[in-house]
N, C-alpha and C positions, 0 to 999 in steps of 0.2 A: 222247327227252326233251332238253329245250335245257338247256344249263350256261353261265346269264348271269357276266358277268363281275362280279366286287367290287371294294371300295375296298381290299379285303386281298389280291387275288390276287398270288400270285410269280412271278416271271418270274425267268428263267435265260437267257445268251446262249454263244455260241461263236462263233467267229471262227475261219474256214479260210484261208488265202493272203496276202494281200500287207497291208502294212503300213496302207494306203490300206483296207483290211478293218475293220481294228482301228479306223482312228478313226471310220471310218462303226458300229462297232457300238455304241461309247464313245455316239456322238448319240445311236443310236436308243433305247438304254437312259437317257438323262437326258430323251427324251421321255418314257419310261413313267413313270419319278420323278416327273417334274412333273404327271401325273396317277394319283399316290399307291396307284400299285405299289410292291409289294414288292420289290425287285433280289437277288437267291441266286445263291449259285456255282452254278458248273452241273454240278457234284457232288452238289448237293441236292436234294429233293424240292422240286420247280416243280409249279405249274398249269397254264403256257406254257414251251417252250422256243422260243429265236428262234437257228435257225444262218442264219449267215451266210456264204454258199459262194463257192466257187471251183473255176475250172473250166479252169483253166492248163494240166492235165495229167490224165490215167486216174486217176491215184493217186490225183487231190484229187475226184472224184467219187467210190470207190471207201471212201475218209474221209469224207466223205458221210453214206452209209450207214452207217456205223460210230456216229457220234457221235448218229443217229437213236436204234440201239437201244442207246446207252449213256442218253441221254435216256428212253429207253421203260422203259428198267429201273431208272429213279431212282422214275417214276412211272405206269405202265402206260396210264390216261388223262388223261395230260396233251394239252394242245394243241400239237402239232406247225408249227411256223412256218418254211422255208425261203424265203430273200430271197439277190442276190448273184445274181455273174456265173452259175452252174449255172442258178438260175431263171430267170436271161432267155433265157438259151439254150437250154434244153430245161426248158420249165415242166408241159409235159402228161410229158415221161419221170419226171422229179420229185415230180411228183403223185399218179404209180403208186407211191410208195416206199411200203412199208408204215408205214402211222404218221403219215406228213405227213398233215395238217390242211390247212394255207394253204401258195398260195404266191405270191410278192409281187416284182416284175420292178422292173427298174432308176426308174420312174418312181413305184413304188407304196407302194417300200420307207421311205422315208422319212413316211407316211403311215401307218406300221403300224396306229395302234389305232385309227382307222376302219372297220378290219375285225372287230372284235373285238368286236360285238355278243352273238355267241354263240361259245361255247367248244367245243361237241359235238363228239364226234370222228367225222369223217367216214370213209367208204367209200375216197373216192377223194377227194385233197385237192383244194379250189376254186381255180383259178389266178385271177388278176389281173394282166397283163401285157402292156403295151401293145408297139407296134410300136418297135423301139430309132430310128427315124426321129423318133421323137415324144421324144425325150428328148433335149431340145436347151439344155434349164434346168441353172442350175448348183445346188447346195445342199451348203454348207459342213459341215465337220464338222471334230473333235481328238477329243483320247483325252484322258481323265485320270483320274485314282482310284486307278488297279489299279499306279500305275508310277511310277518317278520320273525318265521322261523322255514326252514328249507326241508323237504321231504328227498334224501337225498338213497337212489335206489341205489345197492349195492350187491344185490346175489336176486336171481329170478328163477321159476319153476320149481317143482317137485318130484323129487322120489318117493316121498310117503306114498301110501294106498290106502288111505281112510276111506270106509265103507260109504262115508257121505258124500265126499268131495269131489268134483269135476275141475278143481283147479289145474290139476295136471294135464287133463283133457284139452285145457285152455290156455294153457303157459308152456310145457312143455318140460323138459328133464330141467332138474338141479344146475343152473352154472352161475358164475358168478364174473363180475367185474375184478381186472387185477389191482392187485394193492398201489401199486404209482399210479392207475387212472381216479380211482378212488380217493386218492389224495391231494390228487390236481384237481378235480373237481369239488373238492373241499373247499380248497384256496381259491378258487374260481367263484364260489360261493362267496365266500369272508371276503373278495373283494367287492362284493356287491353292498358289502352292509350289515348282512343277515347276521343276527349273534346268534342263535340253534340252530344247529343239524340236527335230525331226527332219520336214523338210518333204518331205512326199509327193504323189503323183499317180502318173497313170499315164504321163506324160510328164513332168517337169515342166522340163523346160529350154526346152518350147514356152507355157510360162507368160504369158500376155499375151493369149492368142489367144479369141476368145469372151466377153472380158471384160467387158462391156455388150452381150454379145446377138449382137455383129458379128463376122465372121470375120477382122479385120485387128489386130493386136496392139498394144492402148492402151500398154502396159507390158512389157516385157521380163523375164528371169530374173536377169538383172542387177542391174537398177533394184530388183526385188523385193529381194534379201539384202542391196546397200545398204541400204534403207528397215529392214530387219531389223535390221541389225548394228547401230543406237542406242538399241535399246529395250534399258535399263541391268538391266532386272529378272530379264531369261533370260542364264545363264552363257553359254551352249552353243546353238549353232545346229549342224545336222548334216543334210547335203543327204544324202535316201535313195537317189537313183540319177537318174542322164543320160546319155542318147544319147551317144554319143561326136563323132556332129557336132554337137550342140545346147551343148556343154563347148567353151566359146570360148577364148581364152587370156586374154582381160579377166577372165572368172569366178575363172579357176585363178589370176590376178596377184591379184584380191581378194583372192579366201581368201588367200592369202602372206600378205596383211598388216591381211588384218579382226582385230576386236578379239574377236568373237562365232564366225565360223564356223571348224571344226575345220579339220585336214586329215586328210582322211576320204573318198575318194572310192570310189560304187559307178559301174562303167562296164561297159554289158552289152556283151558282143563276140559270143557266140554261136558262132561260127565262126574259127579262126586260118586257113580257106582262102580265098582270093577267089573259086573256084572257088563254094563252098558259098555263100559270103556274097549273089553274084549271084541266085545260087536263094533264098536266101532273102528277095530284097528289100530287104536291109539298104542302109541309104542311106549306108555308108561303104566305104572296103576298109581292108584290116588295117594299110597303112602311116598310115592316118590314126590309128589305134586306135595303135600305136608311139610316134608324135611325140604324143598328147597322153598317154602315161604318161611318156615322158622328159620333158618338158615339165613336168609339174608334181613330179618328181624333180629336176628341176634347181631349179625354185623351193623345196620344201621337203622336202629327203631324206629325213624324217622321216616323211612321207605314209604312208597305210596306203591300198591301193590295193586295191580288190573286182571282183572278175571273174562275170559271167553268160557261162555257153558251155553249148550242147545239143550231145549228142554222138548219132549215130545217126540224122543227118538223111537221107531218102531219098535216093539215090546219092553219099553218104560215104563213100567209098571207103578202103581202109586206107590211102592216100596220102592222100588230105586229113584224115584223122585223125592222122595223123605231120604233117602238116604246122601243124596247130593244136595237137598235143603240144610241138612243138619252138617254136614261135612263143610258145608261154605260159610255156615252161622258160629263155627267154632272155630276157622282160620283168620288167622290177622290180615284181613286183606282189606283193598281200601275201596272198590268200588266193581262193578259188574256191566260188562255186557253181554244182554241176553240173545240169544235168537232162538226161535220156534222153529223148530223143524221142517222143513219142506222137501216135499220129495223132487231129486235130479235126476232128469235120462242115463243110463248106461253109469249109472252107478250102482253099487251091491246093494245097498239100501232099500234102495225102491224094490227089490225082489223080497224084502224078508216080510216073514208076519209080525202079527202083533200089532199092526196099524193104531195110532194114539188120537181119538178123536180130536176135531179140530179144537170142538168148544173146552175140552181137558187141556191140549196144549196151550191156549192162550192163558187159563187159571193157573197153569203153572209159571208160563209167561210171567204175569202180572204179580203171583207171589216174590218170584224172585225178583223183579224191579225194586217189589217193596224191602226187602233186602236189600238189596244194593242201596234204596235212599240212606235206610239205616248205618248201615255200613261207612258209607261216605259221611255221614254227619257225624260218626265217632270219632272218624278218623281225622276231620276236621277239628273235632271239639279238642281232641288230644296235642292239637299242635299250637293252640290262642297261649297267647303268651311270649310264644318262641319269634327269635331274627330269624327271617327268611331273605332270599334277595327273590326279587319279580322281573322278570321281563318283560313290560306292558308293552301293550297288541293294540291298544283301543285307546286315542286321545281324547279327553273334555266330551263324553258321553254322558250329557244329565250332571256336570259337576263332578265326576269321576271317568277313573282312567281303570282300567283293566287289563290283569294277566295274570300269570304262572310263576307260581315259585318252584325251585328246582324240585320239590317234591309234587308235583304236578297239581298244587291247591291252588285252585279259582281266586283268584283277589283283584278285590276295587279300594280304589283310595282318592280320597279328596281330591284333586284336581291342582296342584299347584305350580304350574306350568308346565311343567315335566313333559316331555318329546313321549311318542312314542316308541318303540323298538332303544329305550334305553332299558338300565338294570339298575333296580333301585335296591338299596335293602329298608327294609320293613318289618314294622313290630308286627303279627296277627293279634288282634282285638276280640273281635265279636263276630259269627256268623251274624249275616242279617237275615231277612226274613225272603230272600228272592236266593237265598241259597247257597248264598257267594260269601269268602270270607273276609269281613272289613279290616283295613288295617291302616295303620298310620308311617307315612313314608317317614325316617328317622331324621331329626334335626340336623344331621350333617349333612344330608342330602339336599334338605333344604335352603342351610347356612351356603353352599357353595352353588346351588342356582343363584339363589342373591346376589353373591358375588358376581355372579355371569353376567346377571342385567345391570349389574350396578357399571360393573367395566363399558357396559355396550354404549350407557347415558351418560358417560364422560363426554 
């Protein structure tokens, strides 16, 4: 029996993987709004749930299925909707999940409720997914509602060919959004409220490239955060991650002395070996990856500096893994995210030798986490004392408010009325012992709340 869709059905969404996830779901859900859905957490009883995958890693498949039968047991026939890099990439393995309904490939997804004629829950869910050769169009998207900063997507796909990666398999060629969509969508933003943008892609320091359709770059990553950095309405600009060749020294001189973007830099290295780096494709070696962390240390000591490394890459040897351990304990960097290797279909990878046992990849794993806590607790220790300004995210939790100072350091601070999603400045104090760093919102912040309530009880 068919279950037509109404003007009251609910929909529910999740988001797996990368930030560039999140504001593509942010869209897809203000499509449904605008044709007068219902939008539930996704803790709640839905009619549809819409995940949104990712397929970077075993795990994020693995989570997949997880977040199916967390959705199955909000609402046992609900409509199952899988969209996202897992669907383009393996949409008939996807299909078999128990519970999927639809599923909806890189060109389809944006398109959801065209399919949405009828709700029934299928046997086997019906794919829709074209060839990733045919997904050559660009379509913009941000985030906003759930946050009080905006993941706001500005260049999509790839041209690299790293020996790991199926992102390309799953996204499609290098293009990007034009500079006046980009801008409007800014200001579409700042009207909502939001004080960060945080600008995403899957590249996005090749920013320029596909921008009218053509493979040659109208626009630069450059030219872009200029044109950024005068729109008076966003505090806070905040670049999500760049190639470490595509991070010029023009870039890193800007932010020095932009009025808008932080310093804040994510920079994936993957590898401290050149050895490994070759196998993996990477278009840099590690002395390049060196001189652009000193490099922008020397321009602004303050930097908080993020690191991407896989450890456990086939024939990484416990020599090129000391060598990538000692290479990351001697850069000023401020924090790490790891991943363990996993092997991708129809990637060059999975063909080479040298296979890294599992139980060795997670010891390396786990070494480097222990680095990174180090790392980040120096980089904190180094900054107590200094004015920072915060953007608090979290109101009167426990007696404190929590957020981000422009150098991206975690901080809580007493509670003293203070709104969320304002910008305070603040002394840094003391780490505490849950790892966050305390800090005291500055007397003039406080002397002019006073004022605020004082005016309100006239």
């Amino acid at each position: 029996m068919q279950q037509f869709i109404t003007s009251v059905s609910r929909v529910a969404f999740y988001t797996l993987g990368c930030k560039l996830n999140f504001s593509e779901t942010s869209t897809i859900s203000r499509q449904f709004s605008d044709q007068h859905y219902s939008c539930v957490d996704f803790k709640e009883k839905a009619d549809i749930y819409v995940i949104n995958t990712c397929s970077v890693t075993e795990s994020a498949d693995k989570e997949f299925r997880r977040v199916v039968r967390s959705a199955l047991k909000n609402n046992p026939k609900a409509f199952i909707i899988a969209t996202g890099c897992y669907a383009q990439l393996k949409p008939e393995e996807i299909a078999l999940t128990e519970g999927v309904d639809l599923v909806l490939g890189a060109a389809e997804k944006f398109k959801i409720t065209d399919y949405l004629s009828d709700l029934s829950k299928k046997t086997v869910g019906e794919v829709h997914s074209c060839e990733i050769k045919a997904v050559d169009f660009y379509v913009g998207s941000y985030s906003i509602g759930d946050r009080t900063r905006s993941f706001l997507k500005v260049q999509d796909g790839c041209d690299y060919k790293c020996s790991y990666c199926t992102i390309p398999l799953a996204r499609g060629v290098s293009r990007s959004s034009t500079l006046e969509k980009v801008l409007e969508n800014a200001r579409e933003i700042a009207r909502t409220g939001v004080k960060e943008i945080v600008l995403t892609g899957i590249n996005v320091g090749d920013y320029g490239k596909g921008e009218f359709g053509n493979k040659k770059h109208e626009h630069t990553f450059l030219e872009l955060i200029k044109a950024l950095d005068v729109i008076e309405e966003i505090e806070r600009f905040r670049i999500s991650s760049i190639e470490p060749n595509l991070l010029s020294d023009q870039i890193i001189e800007f932010v020095t002395s932009s009025k808008r973007f932080v310093p804040h830099f994510h920079i994936p290295l993957q590898s401290g070996s050149n050895d490994i780096l070759r196998k993996m494709r990477r278009r840099y070696m590690r002395e390049l990856y060196a001189e652009k962390v000193n490099k922008i240390k020397a321009f602004m000591p303050q930097a908080c500096i993020g690191v991407d490394v896989i450890v456990g890459f086939p024939g990484e040897s416990d020599e090129h893994f000391m060598e990538t351990f000692h290479f990351l304990s001697e850069l000023e960097i401020s924090y790490l995210h790891v991943f363990t290797y996993s092997d991708r279909a129809d990637t060059e990878a999975i063909r080479m030798e040298g296979e890294v046992l599992k139980a060795i990849r997670y010891k390396r794993n786990k070494a480097l986490r222990g680095l990174s806590v180090r790392k980040r607790r120096q980089f904190y220790e180094n900054q107590i004392g200094s004015m920072r300004k915060v953007l608090f995210e979290q109101e009167n939790k426990g007696g404190f408010l929590y957020g981000y100072t422009e150098n991206y350091i975690k901080v809580k601070a007493p509670w003293e009325g203070i709104k969320s999603n304002s910008v305070q400045e603040v002394r840094l104090k003391k780490l505490s012992s849950d790892g966050v760093m305390l800090a005291d919102i500055m007397e003039i912040t406080k002397k002019s709340f006073e004022r605020s309530i004082g005016k309100l009880t006239l």
